[in-house]
C-alpha positions as CSV (number, residue, x, y, z in Angstrom):
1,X,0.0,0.0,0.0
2,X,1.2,3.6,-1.2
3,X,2.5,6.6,1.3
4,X,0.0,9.3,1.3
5,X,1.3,12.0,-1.5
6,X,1.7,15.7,-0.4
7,X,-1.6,16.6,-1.7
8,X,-2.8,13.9,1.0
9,X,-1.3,16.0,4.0
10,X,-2.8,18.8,2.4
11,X,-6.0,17.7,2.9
12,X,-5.2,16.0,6.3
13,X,-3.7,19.4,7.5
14,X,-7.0,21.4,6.3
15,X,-9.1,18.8,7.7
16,X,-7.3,19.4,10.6
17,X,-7.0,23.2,11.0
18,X,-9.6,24.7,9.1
19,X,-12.4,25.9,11.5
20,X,-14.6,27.6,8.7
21,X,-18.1,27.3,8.5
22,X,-18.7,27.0,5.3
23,X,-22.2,25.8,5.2
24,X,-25.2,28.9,4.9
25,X,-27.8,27.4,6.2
26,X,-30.4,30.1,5.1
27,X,-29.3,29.4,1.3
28,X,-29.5,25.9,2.4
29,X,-33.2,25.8,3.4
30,X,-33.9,27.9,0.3
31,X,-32.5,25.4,-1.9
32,X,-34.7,22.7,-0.1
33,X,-38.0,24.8,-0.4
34,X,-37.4,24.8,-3.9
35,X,-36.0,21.4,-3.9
36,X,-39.2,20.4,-2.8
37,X,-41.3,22.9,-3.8
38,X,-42.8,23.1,-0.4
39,X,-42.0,26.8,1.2
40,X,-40.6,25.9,5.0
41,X,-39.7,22.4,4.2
42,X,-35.8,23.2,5.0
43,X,-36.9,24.8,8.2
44,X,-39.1,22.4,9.3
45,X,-36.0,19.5,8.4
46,X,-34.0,22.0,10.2
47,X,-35.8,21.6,13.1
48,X,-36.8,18.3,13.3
49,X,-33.0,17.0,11.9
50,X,-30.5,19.7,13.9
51,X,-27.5,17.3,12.8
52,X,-28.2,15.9,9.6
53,X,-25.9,18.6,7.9
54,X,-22.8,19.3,9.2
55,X,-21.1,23.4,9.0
56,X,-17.7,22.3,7.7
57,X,-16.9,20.4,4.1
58,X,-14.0,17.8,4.5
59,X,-11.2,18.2,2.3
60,X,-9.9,15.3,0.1
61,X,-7.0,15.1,-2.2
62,X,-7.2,14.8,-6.2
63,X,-5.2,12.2,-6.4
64,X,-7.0,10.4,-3.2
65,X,-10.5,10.3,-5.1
66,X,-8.8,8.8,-7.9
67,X,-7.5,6.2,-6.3
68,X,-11.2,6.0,-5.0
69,X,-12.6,5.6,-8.7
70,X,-9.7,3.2,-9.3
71,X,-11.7,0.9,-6.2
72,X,-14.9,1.6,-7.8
73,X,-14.0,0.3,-11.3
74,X,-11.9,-2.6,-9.8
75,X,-14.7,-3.7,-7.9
76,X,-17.3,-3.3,-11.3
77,X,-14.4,-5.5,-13.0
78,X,-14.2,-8.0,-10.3
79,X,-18.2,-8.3,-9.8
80,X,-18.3,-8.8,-13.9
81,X,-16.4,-12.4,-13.7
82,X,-18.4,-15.2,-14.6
83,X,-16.4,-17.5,-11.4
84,X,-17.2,-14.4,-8.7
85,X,-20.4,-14.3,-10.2
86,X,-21.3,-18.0,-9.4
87,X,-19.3,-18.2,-6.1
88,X,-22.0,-15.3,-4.5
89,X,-24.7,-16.6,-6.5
90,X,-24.2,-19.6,-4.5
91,X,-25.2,-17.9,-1.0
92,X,-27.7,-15.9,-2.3
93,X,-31.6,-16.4,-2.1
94,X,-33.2,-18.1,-4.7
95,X,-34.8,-14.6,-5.5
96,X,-31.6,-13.3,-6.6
97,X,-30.6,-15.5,-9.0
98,X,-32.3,-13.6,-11.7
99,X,-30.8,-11.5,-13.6
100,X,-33.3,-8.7,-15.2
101,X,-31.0,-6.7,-16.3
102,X,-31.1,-3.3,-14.5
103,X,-27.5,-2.5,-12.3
104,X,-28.6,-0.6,-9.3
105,X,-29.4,3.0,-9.2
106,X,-27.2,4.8,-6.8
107,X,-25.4,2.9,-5.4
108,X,-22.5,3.9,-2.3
109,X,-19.1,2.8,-1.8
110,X,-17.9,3.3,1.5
111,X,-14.4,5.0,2.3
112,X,-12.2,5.4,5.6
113,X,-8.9,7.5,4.8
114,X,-6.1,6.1,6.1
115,X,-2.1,7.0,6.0
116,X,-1.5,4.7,3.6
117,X,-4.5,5.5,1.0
118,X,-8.6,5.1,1.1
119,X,-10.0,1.6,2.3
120,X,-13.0,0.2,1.0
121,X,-15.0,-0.4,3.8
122,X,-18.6,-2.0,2.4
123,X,-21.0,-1.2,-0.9
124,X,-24.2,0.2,-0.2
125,X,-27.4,-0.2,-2.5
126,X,-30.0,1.9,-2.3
127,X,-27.7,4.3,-0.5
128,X,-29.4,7.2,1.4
129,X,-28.4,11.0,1.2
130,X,-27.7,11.6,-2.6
131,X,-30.7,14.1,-3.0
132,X,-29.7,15.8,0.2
133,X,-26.3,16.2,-0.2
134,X,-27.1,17.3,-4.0
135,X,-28.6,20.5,-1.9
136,X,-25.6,20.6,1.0
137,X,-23.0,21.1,-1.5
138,X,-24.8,23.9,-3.4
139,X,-25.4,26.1,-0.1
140,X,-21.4,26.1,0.5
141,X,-19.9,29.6,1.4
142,X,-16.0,30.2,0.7
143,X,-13.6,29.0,3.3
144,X,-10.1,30.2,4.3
145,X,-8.4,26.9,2.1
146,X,-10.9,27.3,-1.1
147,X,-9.3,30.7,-2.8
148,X,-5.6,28.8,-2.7
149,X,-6.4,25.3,-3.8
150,X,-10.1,23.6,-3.1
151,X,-12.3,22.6,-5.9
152,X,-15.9,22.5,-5.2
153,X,-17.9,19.8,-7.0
154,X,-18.5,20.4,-10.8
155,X,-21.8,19.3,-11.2
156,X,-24.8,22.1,-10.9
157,X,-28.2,21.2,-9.3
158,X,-29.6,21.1,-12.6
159,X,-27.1,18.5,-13.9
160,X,-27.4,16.2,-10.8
161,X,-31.0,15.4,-11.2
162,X,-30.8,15.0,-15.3
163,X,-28.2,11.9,-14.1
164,X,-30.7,10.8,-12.5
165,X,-33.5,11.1,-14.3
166,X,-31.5,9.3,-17.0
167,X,-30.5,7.0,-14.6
168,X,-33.6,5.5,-14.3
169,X,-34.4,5.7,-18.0
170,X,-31.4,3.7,-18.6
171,X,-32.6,1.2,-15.6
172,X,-35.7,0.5,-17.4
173,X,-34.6,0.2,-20.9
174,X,-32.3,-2.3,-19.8
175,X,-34.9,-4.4,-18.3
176,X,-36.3,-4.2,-22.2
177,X,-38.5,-1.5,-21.9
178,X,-38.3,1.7,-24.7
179,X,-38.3,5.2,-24.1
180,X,-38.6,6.1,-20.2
181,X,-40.6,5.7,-16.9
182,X,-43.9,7.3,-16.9
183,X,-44.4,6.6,-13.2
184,X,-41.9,5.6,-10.2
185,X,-42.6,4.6,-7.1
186,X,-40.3,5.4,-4.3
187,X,-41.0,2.3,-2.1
188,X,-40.4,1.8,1.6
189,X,-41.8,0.8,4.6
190,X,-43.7,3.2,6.8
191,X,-42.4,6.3,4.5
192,X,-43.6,9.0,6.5
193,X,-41.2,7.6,9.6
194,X,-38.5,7.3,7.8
195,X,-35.5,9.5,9.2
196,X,-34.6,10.2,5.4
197,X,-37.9,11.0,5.1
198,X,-37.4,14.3,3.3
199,X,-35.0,12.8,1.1
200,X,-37.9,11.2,-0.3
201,X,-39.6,14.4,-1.2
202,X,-36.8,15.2,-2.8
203,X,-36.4,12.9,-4.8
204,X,-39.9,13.2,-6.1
205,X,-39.5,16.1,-7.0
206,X,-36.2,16.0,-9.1
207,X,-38.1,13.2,-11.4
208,X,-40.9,14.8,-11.7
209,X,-38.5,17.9,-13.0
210,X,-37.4,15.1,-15.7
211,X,-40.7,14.5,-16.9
212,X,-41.3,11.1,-14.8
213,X,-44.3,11.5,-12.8
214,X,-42.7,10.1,-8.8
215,X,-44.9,8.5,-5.7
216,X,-43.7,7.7,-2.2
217,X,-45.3,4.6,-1.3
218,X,-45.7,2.2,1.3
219,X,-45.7,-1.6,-0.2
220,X,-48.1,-2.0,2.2
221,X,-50.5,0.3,-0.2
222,X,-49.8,-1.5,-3.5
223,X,-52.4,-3.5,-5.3
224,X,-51.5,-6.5,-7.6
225,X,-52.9,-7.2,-11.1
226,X,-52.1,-9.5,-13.8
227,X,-51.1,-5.7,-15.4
228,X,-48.5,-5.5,-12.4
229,X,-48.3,-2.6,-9.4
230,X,-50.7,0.1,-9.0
231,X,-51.3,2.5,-6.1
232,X,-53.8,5.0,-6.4
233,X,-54.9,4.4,-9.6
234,X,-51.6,4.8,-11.3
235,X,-50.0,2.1,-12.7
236,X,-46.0,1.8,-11.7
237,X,-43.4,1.1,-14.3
238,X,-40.6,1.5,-11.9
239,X,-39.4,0.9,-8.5
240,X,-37.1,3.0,-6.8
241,X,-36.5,0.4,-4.0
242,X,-35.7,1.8,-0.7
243,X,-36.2,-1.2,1.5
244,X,-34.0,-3.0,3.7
245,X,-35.9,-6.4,3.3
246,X,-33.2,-6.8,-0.1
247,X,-34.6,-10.3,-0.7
248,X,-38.5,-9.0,-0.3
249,X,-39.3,-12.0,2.0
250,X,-41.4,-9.9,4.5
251,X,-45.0,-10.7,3.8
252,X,-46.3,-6.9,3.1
253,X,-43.8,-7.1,0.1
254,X,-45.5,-10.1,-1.4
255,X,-47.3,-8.1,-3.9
256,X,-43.6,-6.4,-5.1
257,X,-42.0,-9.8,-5.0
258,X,-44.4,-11.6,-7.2
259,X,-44.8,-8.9,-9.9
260,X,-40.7,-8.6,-9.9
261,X,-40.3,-12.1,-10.5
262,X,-42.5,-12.1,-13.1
263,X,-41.1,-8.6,-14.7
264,X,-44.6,-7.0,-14.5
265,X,-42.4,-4.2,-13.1
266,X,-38.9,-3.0,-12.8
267,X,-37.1,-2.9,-9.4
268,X,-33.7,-0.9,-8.4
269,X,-31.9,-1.9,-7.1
270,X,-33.0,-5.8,-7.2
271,X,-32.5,-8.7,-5.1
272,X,-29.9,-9.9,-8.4
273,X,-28.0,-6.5,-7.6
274,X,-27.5,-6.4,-3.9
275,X,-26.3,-10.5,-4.2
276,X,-23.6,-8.9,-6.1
277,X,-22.4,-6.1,-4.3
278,X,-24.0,-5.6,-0.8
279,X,-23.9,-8.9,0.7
280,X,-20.8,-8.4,3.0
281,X,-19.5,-12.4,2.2
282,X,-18.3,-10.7,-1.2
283,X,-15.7,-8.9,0.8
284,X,-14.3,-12.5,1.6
285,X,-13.4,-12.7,-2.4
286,X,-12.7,-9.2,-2.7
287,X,-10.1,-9.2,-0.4
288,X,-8.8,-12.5,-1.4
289,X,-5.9,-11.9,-3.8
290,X,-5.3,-15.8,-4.8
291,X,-8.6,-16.2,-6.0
292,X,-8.4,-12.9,-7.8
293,X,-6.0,-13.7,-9.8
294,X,-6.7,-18.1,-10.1
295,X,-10.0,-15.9,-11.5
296,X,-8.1,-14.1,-14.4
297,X,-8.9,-10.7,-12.6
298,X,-6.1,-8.0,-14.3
299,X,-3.2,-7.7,-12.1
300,X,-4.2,-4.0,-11.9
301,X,-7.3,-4.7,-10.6
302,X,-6.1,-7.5,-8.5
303,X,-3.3,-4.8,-7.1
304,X,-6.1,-2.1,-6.4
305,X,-8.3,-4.4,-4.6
306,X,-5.3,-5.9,-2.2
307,X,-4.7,-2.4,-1.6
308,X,-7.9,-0.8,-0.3
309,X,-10.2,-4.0,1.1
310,X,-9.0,-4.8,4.0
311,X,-9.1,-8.5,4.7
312,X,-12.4,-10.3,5.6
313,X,-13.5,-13.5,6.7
314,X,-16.6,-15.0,7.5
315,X,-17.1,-16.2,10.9
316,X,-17.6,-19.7,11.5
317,X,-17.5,-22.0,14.7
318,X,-14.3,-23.3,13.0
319,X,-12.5,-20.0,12.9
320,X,-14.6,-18.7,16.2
321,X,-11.6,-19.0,18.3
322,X,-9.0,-17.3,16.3
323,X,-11.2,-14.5,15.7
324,X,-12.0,-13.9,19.2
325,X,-8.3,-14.1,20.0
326,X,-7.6,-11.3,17.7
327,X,-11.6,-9.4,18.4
328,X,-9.7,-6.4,18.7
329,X,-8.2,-5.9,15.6
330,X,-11.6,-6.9,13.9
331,X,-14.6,-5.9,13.0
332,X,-18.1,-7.6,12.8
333,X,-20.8,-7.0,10.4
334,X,-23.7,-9.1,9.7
335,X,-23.8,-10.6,6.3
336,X,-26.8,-8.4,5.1
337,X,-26.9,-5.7,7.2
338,X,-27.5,-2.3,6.4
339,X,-27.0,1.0,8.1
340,X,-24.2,-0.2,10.4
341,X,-26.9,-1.8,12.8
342,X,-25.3,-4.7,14.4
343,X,-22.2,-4.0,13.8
344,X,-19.4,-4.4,16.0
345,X,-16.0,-3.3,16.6
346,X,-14.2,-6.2,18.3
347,X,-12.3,-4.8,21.4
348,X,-15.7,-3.8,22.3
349,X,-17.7,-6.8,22.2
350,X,-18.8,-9.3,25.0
351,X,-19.8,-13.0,25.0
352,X,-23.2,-12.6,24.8
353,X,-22.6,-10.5,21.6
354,X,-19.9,-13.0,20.6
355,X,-22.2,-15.7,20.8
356,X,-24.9,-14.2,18.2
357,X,-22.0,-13.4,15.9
358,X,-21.2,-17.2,16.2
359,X,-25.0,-18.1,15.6
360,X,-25.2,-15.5,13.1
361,X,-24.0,-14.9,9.6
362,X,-21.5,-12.6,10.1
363,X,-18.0,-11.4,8.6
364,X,-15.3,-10.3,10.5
365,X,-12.8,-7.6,8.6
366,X,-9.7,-6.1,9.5
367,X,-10.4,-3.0,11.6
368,X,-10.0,0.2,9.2
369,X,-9.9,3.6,11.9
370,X,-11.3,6.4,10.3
371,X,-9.5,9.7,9.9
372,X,-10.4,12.8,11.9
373,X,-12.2,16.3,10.9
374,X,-11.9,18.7,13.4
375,X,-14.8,21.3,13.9
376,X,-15.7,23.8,16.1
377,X,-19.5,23.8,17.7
378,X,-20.4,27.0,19.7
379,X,-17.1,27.7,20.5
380,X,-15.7,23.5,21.7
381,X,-13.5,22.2,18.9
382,X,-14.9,18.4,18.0
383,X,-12.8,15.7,16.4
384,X,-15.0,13.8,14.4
385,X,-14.6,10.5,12.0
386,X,-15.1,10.8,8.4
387,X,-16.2,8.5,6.1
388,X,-16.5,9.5,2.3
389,X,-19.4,8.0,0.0
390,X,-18.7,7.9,-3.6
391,X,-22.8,7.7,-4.7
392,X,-22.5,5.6,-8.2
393,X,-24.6,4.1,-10.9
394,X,-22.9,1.8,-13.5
395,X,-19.7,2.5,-12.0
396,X,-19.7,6.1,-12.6
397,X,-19.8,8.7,-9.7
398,X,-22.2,10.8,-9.6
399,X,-21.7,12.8,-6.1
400,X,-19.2,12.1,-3.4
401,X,-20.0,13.4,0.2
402,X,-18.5,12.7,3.2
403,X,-20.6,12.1,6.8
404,X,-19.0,13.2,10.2
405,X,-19.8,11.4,13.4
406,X,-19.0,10.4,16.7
407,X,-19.3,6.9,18.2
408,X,-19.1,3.7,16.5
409,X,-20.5,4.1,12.9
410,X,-22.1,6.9,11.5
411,X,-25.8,8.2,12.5
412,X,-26.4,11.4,11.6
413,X,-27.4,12.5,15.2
414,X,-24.0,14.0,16.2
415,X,-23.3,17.3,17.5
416,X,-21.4,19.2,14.9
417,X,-21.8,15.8,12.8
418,X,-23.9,15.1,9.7
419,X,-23.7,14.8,6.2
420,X,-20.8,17.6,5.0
421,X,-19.8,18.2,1.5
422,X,-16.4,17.3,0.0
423,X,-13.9,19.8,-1.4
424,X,-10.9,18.4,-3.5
425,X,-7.7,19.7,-2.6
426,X,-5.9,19.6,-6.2
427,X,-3.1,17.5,-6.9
């Protein structure tokens, strides 16, 4: 693994001395209002969500996001080989076996920074926080790094939701449909209680700015045909799938399940899709450079991949022992989790814990620390982790953000914390 490059202590430095706030929060709201359409929505989310946003941006070297990309398309390359293909296939459900053809609309590769370069620490579908932090990086003031070397993200407002909206005409077309979507449904259960709520109604909104006329639904509302999905009267050509039941085994997603098996309707991401990516076992290949390469995975790729995954391993009561003995160099994720919820880091844990991990199907990976971003809050300075999300579809980025938190894994309920926009310190 490579020595961080100048531009690297660049942005460690200005992560670590630059105090600006660079957020304006009243541009902020405005930008969600109109987001939205709704006049007083970004109050209200400022109210009800005081630390979903974070005042500072973290900084990241040039050179450090494209070794990020590099991941991202090493990954892509890895996940296209028929032999890595069959060897996940082989743990998934039996719904996932399908492929349909669609490739997962945004989905988010997770990044610690470390000394010696980023580290791949899971991949996300459906990932959260793309349509917010679309808005967060718009509402960004100068700060005291920007005028010398920071680059703020390229894309405009306007350009960010015409990816998307072709996104998901590209999602259905290659499930064999022509032309676009006429109606999505943004699916998830118990919408309205969802703490990314809002990011919903954002999302609605930016499709219906594309033409594509956008629902939030509960599957608990949909009604099954022999035509497919409707809710409401409309019928729904695609789903925007927001649930965390990836292999749509809970019975109030019957209706979804039945009409996605038999492509009545279009789903992304799919069940195919997160058997690919998300299930944390695939780290256990990822990381495994033998196979790699017995696969005919390029030696760049194979190099990449050794470089950023940190090892994993999947706990059995075989290896229990072993991993206990070395807990605290670990850490434990279930196999399908999501959202970091039961998740462990090892020199925490207990035997009650240990024992469910044991029971469980979990993975155990080499423990990554996260680097620092120090803020101030009403006058105490804060040093907070960072993790950076590169938000992708097909292997392309379309936004990177970072989120700042305190704790154990990230929550978005941190003092000072929150999702914060990244600025590129240039090689």
């Amino acid at each position: 693994m490579r020595n961080r490059s100048e531009t690297g202590n660049a942005a460690l430095r200005a992560n670590a001395a630059c105090f600006c706030i660079t957020l304006d929060r009243e541009l902020l709201a405005q930008k969600l209002d109109t987001g939205t359409g709704s006049e007083g929505f970004g109050l209200r989310l400022a109210a009800s969500h005081p630390n979903l946003f974070a005042n500072s941006p973290v900084f990241l070297a040039t050179d450090i996001l494209i070794a990020m990309e590099a991941v991202v398309a090493a990954v892509e390359t890895a996940t296209a080989l028929p032999s890595f293909r069959a060897a996940v296939l082989e743990w998934a459900p039996e719904i996932a076996i399908e492929d349909f053809g669609p490739v997962g609309a945004l989905m988010g590769y997770d990044f610690h920074l470390t000394e010696a370069g980023p580290v791949l620490i899971e991949v996300n579908i459906n990932a959260g926080g793309a349509f917010l932090n679309a808005a967060l990086a718009s509402a960004q003031r100068a700060c005291c790094f920007e005028t010398a070397t920071a680059i703020r993200p390229r894309d405009t407002e306007q350009a960010f939701e015409q990816r998307i909206g072709a996104m998901f005409a590209s999602e259905w077309q290659r499930q064999g449909r022509s032309g676009k979507p006429s109606v999505i449904a943004i699916i998830d259960d118990e919408p309205d209680a969802q703490y990314l709520h809002p990011e919903f109604l954002l999302a609605k909104a930016a499709l219906e700015r594309q033409g594509i006329q956008a629902l939030v639904v509960d599957p608990k509302a949909l009604k099954v045909s022999a035509a497919g999905l409707s809710v409401e009267g409309f019928h729904i050509d695609l789903v925007y799938n927001r649930l965390v039941d990836f292999a749509l085994e809970h019975p109030d997603h019957a209706g979804l399940r039945s009409t996605y098996l038999k492509d009545l309707v279009v789903v992304t991401p799919n069940p195919h899709v997160h058997a690919l990516y998300a299930d944390k076992r695939n780290l256990s290949l990822l990381s495994d450079r033998q196979l790699l390469t017995r696969w005919d995975l390029s030696s760049d790729a194979v190099n990449v991949l050794d470089a950023a995954i940190p090892r994993t391993t999947i706990v059995t009561a075989e290896n229990s022992e072993a991993l206990w003995a070395n807990r605290r160099n670990l850490f434990f994720k279930p196999a399908g989790g999501y959202g970091s919820k039961a998740a462990y880091y090892g020199a925490k844990l207990t035997k009650n814990v240990w024992a469910r991990i044991i029971a469980g199907d979990y993975i155990a990976q080499t423990y990554a620390p996260p680097s620092i971003r120090r803020v101030e809050r009403d006058g105490e300075v804060l040093d907070l982790k960072v993790d950076v999300r590169l938000y992708t579809y097909d292997g392309a980025v379309i936004l990177t953000a970072a989120r700042l938190y305190r704790g154990q894994t990230t929550n978005m309920r941190t003092l000072g914390g929150g999702f914060a926009p990244v600025l590129q310190i240039a090689s």
